[in-house]
C-alpha positions in Angstrom: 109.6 90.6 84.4 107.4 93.6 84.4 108.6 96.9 84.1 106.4 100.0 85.6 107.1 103.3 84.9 106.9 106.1 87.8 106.9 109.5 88.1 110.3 109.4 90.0 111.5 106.6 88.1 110.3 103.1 87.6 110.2 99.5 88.9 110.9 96.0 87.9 108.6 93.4 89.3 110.8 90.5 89.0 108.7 88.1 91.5 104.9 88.3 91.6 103.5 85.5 94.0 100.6 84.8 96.1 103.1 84.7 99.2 106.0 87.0 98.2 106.4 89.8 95.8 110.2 91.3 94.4 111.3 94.7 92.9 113.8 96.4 91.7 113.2 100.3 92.3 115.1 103.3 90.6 114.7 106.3 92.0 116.4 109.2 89.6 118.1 111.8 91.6 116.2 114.2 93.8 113.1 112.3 93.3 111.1 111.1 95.8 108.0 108.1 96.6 104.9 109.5 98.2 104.5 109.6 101.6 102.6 106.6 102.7 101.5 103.4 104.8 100.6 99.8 104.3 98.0 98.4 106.3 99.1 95.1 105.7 102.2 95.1 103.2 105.1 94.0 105.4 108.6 95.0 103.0 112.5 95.1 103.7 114.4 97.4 101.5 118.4 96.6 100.4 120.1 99.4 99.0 122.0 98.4 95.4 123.4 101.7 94.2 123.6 105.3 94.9 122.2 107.1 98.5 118.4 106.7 100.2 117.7 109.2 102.3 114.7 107.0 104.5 111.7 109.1 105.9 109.9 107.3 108.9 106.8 109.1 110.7 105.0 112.3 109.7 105.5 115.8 110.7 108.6 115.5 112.4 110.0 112.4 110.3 112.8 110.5 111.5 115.6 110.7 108.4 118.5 108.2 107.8 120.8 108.1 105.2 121.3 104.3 103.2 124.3 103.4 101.5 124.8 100.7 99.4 124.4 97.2 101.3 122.1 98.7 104.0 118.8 97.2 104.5 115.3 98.4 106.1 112.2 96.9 107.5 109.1 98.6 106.9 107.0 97.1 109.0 102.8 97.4 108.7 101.0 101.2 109.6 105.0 102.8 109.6 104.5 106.1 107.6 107.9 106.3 105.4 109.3 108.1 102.3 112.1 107.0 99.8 114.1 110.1 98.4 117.1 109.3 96.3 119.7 112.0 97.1 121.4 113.3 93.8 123.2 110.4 93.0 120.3 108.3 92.2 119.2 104.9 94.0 118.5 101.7 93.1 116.6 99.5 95.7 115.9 95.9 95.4 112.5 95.2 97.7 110.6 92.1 99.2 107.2 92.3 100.6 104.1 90.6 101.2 101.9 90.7 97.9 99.3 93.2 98.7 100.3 95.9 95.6 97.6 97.9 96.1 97.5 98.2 99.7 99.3 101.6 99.3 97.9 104.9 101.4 99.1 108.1 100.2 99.7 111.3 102.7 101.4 113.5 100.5 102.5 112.9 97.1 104.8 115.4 95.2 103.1 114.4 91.6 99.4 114.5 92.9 98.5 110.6 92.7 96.2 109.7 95.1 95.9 106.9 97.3 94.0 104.7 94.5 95.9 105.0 92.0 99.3 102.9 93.1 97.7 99.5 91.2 95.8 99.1 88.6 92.1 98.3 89.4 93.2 99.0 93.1 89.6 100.0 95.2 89.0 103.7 96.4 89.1 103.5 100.2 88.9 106.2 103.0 92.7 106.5 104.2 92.7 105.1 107.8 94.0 107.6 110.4 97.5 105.6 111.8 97.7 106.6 115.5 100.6 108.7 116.6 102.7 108.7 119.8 100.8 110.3 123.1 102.9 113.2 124.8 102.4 110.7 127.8 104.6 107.7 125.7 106.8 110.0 124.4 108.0 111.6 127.9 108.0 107.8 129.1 110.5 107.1 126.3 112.5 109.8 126.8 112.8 109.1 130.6 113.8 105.4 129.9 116.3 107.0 127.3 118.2 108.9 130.3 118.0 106.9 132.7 118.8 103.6 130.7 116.0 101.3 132.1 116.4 97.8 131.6 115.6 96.1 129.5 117.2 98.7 126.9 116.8 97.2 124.4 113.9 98.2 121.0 111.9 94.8 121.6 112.1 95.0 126.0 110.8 99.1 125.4 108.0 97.9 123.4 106.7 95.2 125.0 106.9 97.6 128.0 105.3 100.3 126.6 102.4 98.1 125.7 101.7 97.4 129.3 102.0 101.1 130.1 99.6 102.3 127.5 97.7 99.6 126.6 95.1 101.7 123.8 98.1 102.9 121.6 99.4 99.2 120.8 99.9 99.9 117.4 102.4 102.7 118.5 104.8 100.4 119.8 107.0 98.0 117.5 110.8 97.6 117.9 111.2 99.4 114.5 108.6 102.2 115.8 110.7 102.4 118.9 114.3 102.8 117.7 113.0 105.7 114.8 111.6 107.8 117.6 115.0 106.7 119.8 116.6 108.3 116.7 114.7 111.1 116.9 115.2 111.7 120.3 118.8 111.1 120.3 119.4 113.4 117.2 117.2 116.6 119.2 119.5 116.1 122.2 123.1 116.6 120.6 124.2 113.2 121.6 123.1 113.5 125.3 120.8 110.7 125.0 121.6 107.1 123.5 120.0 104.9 121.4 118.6 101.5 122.4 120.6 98.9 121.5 119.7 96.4 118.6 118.0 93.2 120.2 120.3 90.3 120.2 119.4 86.5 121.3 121.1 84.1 123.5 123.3 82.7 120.6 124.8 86.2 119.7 125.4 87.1 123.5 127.4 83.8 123.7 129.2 84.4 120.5 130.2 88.0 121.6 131.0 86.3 124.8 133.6 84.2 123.3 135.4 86.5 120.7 135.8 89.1 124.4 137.3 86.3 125.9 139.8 85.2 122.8 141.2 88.3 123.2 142.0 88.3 126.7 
């Protein structure tokens, strides 16, 4: 197990493959992670102990508060921030193996983007393309008026037809943070798309409705 100490804390890497990688991050309290993006790291986050409070996008970031037992995907090109609130966190993550694809934004201890891995290569940050006012008011107009299907995965794969140059724009996870967003700005006025579920969970919910009949 290798232990790697942090400005806001330090991590345990306690698996280190070429497919998968695991860590055991503890954040002290008030600290904070940079602000950053993967370009090809794909990670899920599981809280352990204490409070995340979870950034996702840039100037106007989406923020969620994790408890213990709540979990996160962080899928590739999302712009996100751990903060440990001030009781601390501990977070156990799995990823893809790509330590050192790490691109800083902003960074409250003045690391830059090269310096997340040792022997990591200087590279130009790429610019991660944001939300058009176009997709947004789109979003928002699905939001009122409940389009089918309402659902994170039916919005994206409709929003790719409708704006076809901002693909990268539009994942399920991309899609519920700005439903978040949205839904937070308008005092509860608008809802927030409903998690995808497949045929099996529909028949299962099915069946427990009817039980209690």
């Amino acid at each position: 197990m290798q232990i790697v100490e942090k400005p806001w804390g330090h991590e345990k890497i306690w698996a280190n493959t070429d497919r998968y990688v695991g860590k055991l991050l503890v954040i002290n309290p008030g600290h904070k992670l940079s602000k950053q993006y993967h370009e090809v790291k794909d990670e899920t986050i599981y809280v352990l102990e204490g409070q995340l409070s979870l950034e996702i996008g840039d100037e106007e970031p989406d923020i969620s508060i994790l408890e213990p037992g709540e979990a996160y995907h962080v899928e590739p090109l999302t712009i996100h921030r751990f903060v440990a609130t001030d009781k601390g966190c501990t977070l156990l993550e799995v990823s893809t193996p790509e330590l050192e694809d790490v691109v800083r934004l902003e960074d409250d201890y003045g690391r830059e983007a090269d310096d997340e891995a040792p022997g990591a290569k200087k590279r130009r940050k790429k610019k991660v393309k944001t939300w058009s006012r176009a997709a947004q008011i789109w979003l928002l107009e699905q939001m009122v008026n409940k389009v089918e299907p309402y659902s994170p995965k039916g919005l994206a794969q409709r929003m790719r037809l409708h704006f076809p140059s901002d693909l990268n724009c539009f994942t399920a996870v991309q899609i519920q943070a700005k439903a978040r967003y949205f839904a937070r700005r308008s005092n509860g006025r608008l809802l927030i798309p409903k998690r995808d579920v497949d045929r099996a969970d529909i028949a299962a919910i099915i069946k427990e409705m009817k039980s209690k009949k």
